[in-house]
C-alpha positions, 0 to 999 in steps of 0.5 A, spaced: 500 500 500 501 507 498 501 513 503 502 520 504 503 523 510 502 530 511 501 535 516 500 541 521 496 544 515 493 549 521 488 551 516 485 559 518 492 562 521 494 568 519 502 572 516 504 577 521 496 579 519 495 577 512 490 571 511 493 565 508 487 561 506 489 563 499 496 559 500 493 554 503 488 552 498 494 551 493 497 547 497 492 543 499 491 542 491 498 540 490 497 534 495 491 533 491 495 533 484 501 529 488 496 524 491 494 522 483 500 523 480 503 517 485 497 513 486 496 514 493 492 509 497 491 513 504 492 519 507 496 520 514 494 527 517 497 527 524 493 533 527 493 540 526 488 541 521 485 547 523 489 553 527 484 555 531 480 551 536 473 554 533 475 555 525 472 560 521 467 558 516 472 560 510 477 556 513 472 550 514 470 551 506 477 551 505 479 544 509 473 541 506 475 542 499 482 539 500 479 533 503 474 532 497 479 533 493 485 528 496 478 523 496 477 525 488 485 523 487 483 517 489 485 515 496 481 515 503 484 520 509 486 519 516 486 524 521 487 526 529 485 532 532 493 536 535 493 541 540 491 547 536 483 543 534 477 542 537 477 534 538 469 535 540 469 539 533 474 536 528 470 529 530 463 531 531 461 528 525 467 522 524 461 517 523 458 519 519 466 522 514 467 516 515 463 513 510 465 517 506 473 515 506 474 521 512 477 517 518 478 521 524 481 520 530 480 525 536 479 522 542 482 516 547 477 512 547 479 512 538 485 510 540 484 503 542 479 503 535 484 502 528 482 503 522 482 498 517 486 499 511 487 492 507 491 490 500 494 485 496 497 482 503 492 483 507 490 488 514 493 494 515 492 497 523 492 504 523 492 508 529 491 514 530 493 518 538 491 525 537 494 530 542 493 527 549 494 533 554 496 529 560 491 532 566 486 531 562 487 523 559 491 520 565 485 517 568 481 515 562 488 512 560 488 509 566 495 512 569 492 517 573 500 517 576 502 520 569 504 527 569 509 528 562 508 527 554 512 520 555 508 516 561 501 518 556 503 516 550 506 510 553 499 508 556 496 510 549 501 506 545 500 499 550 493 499 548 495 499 541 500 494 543 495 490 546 489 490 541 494 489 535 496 483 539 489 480 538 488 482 532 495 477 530 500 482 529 498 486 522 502 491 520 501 497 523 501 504 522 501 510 529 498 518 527 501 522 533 502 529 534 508 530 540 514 533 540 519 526 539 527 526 542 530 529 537 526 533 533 528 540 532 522 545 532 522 552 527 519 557 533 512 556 529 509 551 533 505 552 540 508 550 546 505 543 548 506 542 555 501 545 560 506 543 566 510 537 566 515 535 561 513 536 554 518 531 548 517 523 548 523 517 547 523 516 540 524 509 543 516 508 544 514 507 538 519 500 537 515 495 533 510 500 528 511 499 521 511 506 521 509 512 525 508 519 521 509 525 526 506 531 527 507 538 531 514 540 529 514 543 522 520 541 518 521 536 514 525 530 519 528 524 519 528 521 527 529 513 524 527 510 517 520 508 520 520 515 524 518 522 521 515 528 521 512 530 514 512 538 517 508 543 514 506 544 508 507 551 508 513 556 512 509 559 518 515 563 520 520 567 517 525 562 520 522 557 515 524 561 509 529 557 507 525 551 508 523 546 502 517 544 505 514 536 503 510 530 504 512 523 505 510 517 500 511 512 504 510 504 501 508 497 505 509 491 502 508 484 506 514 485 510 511 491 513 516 498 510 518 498 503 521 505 502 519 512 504 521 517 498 521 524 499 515 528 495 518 537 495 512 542 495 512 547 490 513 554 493 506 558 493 510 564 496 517 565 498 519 569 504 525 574 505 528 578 510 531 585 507 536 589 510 537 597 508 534 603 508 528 605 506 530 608 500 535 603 497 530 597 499 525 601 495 530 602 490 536 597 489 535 592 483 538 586 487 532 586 491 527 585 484 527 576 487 523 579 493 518 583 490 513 577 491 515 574 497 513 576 503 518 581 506 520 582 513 524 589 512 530 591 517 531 599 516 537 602 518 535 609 516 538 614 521 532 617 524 525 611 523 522 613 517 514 615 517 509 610 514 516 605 512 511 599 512 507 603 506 512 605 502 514 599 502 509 596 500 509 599 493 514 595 491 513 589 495 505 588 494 506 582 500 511 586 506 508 584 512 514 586 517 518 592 519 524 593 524 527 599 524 535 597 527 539 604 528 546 605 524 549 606 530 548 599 533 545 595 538 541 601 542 541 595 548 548 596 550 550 599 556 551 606 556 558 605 559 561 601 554 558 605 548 563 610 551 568 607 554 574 609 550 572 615 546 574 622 547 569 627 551 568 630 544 566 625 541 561 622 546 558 629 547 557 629 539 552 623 539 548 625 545 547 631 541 545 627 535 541 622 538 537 627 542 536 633 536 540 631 530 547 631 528 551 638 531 553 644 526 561 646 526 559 652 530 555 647 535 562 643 536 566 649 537 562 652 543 561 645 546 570 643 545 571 650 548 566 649 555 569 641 555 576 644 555 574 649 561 571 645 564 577 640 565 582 646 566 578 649 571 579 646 579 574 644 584 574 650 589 574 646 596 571 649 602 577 651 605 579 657 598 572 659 600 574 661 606 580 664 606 577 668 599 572 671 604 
């Protein structure tokens, strides 16, 4: 059987402020495209469908379509709830999805519950464990002492274990939204640890045929049989240089064939800029920008007014600006920005800093009250005195 894993498709979130529904349908489409140009059997999408617990109605609209268009390629979809959905309203309708060829996994009871895939060489057992929030599943899990991500998904996985045992050991795939030993996050994904320790072992997935991750966003190998998929579209500008992807993941009898790595196109690239306002707006060697989304450090002397419109008349889709003195790091002590410097020098950029560069006249007063300033000596209470 051949599968596509997939992930973290956090369908609503927005850019820096800019709706992102557009970028997402494309690449949606794209897994569709990919999904019939590789006769892909099932899709494994490992939570975090949507971006926020209560999705808006376009962003459901857009998820809907992408569903039906990966089932229109040909191939039957499992899903589990992660961090960011609403389990209760991402599988409120499971049953009845799942007649037609949409299986969610959004709950603990689930994970006991496979679903069923079969081929040539018989039963497949897919399970799926949504993200499991630890002082909310240990109970019903039956470790009422667990308080970490590991002891949860260890009681997750023993069920598996046990109900695979009795369905004479077929082969196997896990869904599972967490964050493995070993994984390496790109500062896009939310914190998932409400107290305790949030990462897994890598080891508690020994004797799956396959485990397709999600929650980290980039594209990673953990073990042959281990992977994230990452998420199919850059959600951070530390994501810029990523070439985001699927897996095509293939069983035979044995269990694992071969996992090859399917790259996403660009729907739209980012980049960081650096420059004044005037020569970002203006220098030829920033022509490959002007459809990316654009984050901007302005080094101007003094912040410009209105920059990130400015901007924007030639890159349509800036979505940041950071104005960085020219001067430096403005964090720095004050005393280690001076040390060194002659007197004259340190009074000349508290004048700049504070009202502008000084003229030569300015300098030439402030040079000759410094110089009185050294020569002249303290007067003591005792001169006083004997002056009077």
């Amino acid at each position: 059987m051949r599968m596509l894993h997939t992930s973290d498709w956090h369908i609503g979130r927005t850019f820096h402020g800019v709706d992102l529904l557009a970028d997402q349908a494309r690449s949606l489409e794209a897994i569709a495209e990919i999904v019939a140009e590789e006769r892909v059997e099932a899709v494994l999408l490992p939570g975090d469908v949507y971006d926020r617990s209560i999705p808006s109605a376009d962003a459901i609209a857009v998820c809907n379509r992408g569903f039906e268009a990966i089932r229109a390629a040909g191939a039957e979809i499992v899903a589990t709830s992660g961090n960011h959905d609403s389990p209760t309203r991402l599988g409120a309708l499971g049953s009845f999805a799942a007649a037609g060829g949409l299986h969610l996994r959004t709950t603990v009871a689930d994970v006991r519950r496979p679903v069923s895939l079969s081929d040539e060489f018989g039963e497949i057992a897919c399970y799926g464990i949504p993200y499991l929030e630890p002082e909310i599943t240990r109970a019903e899990l039956e470790v009422p002492q667990a308080r970490s991500h590991a002891e949860i998904l260890d009681a997750a996985m023993a069920h598996i274990r046990a109900d695979l045992d009795r369905r004479g050991r077929p082969r196997s795939i896990v869904l599972a939204h967490a964050f493995v030993v070993g994984g390496e996050a790109t500062g896009s994904e939310r914190n998932i640890s409400v107290g305790g320790v949030e990462t897994v072992p890598l080891g508690a997935f020994g004797g799956i045929d396959y485990v397709a991750l999600g929650h980290l966003h980039s594209s990673q190998t953990l073990s042959e049989s281990v992977r994230y998929s990452g998420s199919p579209l850059p959600y951070s500008f530390a994501e810029r240089s990523h070439r985001k992807a699927v897996w095509i993941v293939d069983l035979d009898g044995d269990g694992l064939k071969e996992v090859v790595r399917r790259d996403l196109p660009r729907v739209r690239g980012l980049s960081r800029l650096s420059g004044t306002l005037e020569e970002l707006l203006a220098d030829p060697a920033h022509a490959a920008a002007e459809d990316d989304y654009v984050s901007a450090a302005l080094t101007d002397h003094a912040r410009p007014v209105d920059a990130l419109r400015r901007l924007r008349t030639r890159f349509p889709h800036a979505v940041h600006v950071d104005w960085e003195r020219p001067e430096g790091d403005p964090e720095l002590r004050y005393r280690e920005r001076v040390q060194g410097r002659r007197d004259t020098d340190v009074a000349r950029s508290f004048l700049a800093d504070v009202r502008g560069e000084p003229s030569p006249g300015e300098m030439q007063w402030m040079e000759r009250a410094l110089v009185a300033a050294v020569a002249e000596p303290e007067a003591s209470p005792a001169a006083d005195e004997l002056s009077a």
